[in-house]
C-alpha positions as CSV (number, residue, x, y, z in Angstrom):
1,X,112.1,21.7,-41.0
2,X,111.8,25.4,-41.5
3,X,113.4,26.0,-38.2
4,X,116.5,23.7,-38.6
5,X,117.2,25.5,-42.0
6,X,116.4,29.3,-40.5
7,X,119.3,28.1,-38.1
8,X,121.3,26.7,-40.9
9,X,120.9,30.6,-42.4
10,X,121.7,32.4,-39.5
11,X,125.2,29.8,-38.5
12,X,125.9,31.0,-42.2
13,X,125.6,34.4,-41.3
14,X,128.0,34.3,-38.4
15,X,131.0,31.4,-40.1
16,X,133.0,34.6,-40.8
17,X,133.6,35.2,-37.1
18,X,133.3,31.7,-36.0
19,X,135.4,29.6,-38.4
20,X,134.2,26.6,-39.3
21,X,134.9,23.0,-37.4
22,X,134.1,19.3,-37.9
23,X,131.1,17.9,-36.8
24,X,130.8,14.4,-34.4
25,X,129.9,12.0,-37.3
26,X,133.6,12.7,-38.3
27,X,135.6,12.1,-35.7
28,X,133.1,8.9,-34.7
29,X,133.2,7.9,-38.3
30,X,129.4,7.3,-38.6
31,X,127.7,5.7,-40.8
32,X,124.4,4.0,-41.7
33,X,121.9,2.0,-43.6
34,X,119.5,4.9,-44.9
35,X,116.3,5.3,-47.2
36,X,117.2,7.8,-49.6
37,X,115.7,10.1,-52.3
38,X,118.0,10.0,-55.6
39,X,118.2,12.2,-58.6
40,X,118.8,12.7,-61.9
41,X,121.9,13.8,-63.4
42,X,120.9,17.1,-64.6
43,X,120.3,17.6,-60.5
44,X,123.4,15.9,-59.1
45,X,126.2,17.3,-62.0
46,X,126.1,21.2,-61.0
47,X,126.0,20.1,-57.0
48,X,128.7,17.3,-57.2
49,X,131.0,20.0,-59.2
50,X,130.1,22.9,-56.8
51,X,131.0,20.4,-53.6
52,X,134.7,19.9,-55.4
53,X,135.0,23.6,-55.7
54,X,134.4,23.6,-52.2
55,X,136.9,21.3,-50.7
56,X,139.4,23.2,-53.1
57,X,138.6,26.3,-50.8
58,X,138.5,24.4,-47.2
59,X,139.4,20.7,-46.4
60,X,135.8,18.7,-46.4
61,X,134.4,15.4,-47.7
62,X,133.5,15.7,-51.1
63,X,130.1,14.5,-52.5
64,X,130.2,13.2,-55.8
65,X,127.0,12.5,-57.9
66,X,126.8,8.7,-56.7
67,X,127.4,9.9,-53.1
68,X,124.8,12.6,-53.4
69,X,121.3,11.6,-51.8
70,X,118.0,13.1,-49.9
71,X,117.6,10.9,-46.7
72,X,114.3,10.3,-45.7
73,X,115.3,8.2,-42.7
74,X,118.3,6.6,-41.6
75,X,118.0,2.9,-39.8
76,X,120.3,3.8,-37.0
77,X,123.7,6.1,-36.8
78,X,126.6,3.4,-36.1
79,X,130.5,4.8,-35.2
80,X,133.2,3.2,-37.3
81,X,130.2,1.8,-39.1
82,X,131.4,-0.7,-42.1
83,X,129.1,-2.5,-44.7
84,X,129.5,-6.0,-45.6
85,X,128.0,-8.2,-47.8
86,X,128.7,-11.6,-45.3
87,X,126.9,-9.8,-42.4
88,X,123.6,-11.2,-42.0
89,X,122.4,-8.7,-39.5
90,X,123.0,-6.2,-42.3
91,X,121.4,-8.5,-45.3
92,X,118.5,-8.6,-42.8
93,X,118.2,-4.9,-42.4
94,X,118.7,-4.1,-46.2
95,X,115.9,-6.6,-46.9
96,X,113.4,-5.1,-44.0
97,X,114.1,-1.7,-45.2
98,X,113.3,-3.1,-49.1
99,X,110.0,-4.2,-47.6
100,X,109.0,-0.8,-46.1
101,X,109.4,1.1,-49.5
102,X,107.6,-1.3,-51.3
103,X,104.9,-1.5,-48.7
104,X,105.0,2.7,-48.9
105,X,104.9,2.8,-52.6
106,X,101.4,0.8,-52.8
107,X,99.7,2.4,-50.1
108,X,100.3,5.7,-52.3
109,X,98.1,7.0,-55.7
110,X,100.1,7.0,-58.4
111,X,99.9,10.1,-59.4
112,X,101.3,11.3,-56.0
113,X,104.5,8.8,-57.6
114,X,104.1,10.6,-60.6
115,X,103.9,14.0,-59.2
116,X,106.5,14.6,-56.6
117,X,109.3,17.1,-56.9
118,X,111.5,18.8,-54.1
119,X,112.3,22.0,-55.5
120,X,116.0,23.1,-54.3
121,X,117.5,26.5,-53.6
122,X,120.9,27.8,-53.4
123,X,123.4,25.7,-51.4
124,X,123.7,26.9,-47.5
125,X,126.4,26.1,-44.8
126,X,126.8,25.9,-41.0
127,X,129.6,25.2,-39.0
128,X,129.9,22.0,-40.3
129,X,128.3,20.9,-43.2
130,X,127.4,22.7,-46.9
131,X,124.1,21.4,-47.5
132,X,121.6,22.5,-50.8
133,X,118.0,23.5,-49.0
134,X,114.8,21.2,-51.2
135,X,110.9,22.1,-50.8
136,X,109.0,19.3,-50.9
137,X,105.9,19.0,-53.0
138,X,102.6,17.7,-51.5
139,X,103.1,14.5,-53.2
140,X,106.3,13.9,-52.3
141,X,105.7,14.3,-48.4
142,X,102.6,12.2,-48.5
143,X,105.3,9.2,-50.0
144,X,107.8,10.5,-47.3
145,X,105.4,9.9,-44.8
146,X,103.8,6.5,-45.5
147,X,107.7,5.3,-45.6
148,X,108.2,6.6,-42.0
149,X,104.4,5.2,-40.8
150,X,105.7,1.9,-42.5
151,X,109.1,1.4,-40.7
152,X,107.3,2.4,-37.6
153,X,104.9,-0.5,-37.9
154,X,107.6,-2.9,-38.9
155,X,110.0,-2.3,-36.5
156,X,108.4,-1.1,-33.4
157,X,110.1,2.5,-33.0
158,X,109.7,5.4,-34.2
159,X,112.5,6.4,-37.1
160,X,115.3,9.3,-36.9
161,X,113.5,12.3,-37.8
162,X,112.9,13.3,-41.0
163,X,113.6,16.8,-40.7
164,X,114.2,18.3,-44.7
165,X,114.5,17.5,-48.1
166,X,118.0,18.6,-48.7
167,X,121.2,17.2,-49.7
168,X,124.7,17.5,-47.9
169,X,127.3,18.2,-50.5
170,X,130.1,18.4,-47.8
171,X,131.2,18.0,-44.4
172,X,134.2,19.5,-42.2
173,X,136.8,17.7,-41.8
174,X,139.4,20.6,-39.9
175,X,138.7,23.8,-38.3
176,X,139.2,26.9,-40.1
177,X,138.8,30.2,-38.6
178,X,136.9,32.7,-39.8
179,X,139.2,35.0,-41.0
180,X,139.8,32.8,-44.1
181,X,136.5,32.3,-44.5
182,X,136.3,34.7,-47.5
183,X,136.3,32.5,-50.4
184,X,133.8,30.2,-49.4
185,X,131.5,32.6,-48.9
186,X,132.0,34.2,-51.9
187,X,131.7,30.8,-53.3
188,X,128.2,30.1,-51.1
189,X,127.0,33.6,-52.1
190,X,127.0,32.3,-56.1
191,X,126.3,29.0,-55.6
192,X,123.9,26.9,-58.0
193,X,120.5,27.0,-58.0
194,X,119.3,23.5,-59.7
195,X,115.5,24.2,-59.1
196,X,112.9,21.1,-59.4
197,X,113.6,17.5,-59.0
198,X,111.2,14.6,-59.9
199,X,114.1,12.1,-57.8
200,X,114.1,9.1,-60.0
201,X,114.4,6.2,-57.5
202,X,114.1,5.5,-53.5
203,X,117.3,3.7,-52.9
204,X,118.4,1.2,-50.0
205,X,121.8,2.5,-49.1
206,X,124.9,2.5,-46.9
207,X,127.1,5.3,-46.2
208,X,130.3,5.3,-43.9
209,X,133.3,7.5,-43.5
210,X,136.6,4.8,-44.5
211,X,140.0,5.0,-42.1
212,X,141.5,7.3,-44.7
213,X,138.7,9.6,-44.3
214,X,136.7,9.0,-47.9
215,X,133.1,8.4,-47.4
216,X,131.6,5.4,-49.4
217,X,128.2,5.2,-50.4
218,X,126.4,2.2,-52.1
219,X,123.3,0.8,-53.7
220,X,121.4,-2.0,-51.7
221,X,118.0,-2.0,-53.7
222,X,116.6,0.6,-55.8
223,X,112.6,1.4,-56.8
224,X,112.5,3.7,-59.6
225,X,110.0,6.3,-59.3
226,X,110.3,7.6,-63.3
227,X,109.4,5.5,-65.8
């Protein structure tokens, strides 16, 4: 984790010679059935107004606070992936992926439920994405882990990596060189820092990028995590 955001740091450092560009998942419109992290709104309303202010500067998706999540594993990244409700492969999946939080959540003390907080820093960009770095409490990664030692002994594999406890708040979708650049970093350089989180629910979820280049996020099954 401290690696991928040290990178994240340095691609930062160097976007005002490279430009920015769009990353796959956009042009291969992925998408995917996720467990994710959620937060409250004192969290989400400063990053879901600093990622409009961002597409403002530089075409990019734009997170709003429903669309704004940590991941803490995604089932499986699908092109021209599309939800729906009459697909039973995809009931099936929401309901195995209900069954490994739940599983997760008792094998866990309460007061590691009670306890955990990611605390976030100032939002960071690479070429292609605007993400907002978290630190994880010790609570928190112990409920991290049991839900990735629980898929794996559901479903047979090992999940996609859970590499940070960040959020995206906005992704690429057209190159801009460098030169332009000058706003955004200004705007990066002040960003908000929303400090600690206690995340208030593990949500089932889908995400996928629509034909007119929206992204769509939606609730499957929830397990609140504040009382």
């Amino acid at each position: 984790m401290k690696n991928i955001l040290q990178q994240f740091r340095r691609t930062q450092e160097t976007i005002a010679h490279q430009g920015i560009c769009p990353e796959g998942i956009i042009g291969r419109k992925e998408g995917c059935l996720s467990i994710s992290y959620r937060h409250c709104p004192e969290v989400t309303t400063p990053l879901a107004k600093f990622s409009a202010a961002v597409s403002e500067i530089v075409p990019a998706l734009t997170y709003t606070q429903n669309q704004l999540q940590t991941t803490i594993t995604p089932l499986e990244l699908v092109s021209h992936f599309i939800f729906s409700t009459t697909n039973p492969v995809q009931a099936k999946a929401v309901e195995w992926l209900g069954q490994i939080v739940e599983e997760a959540l008792d094998s866990v003390e309460m007061s590691d439920i009670s306890k955990c907080n990611i605390f976030f820093g100032r939002p960071i960009a690479n070429r292609g994405t605007v993400i907002v770095p978290g630190r994880p409490n010790q609570e928190l990664w112990k409920i991290s882990t049991a839900i990735l030692k629980v898929f794996k002994q559901h479903l047979g594999y090992e999940p996609i990596g859970f590499w940070g406890t960040h959020m995206v708040l906005n992704r690429f979708t057209n190159s801009v060189a460098g030169d332009q650049l000058d706003s955004l970093i200004q705007l990066l350089a002040n960003g908000p820092i929303v400090c600690n989180s206690h995340p208030q629910a593990i949500e089932v979820l889908s995400n996928q990028i629509n034909d007119d280049g929206s992204w769509t996020c939606q609730t499957h099954k929830r397990f609140p995590l504040l009382k």
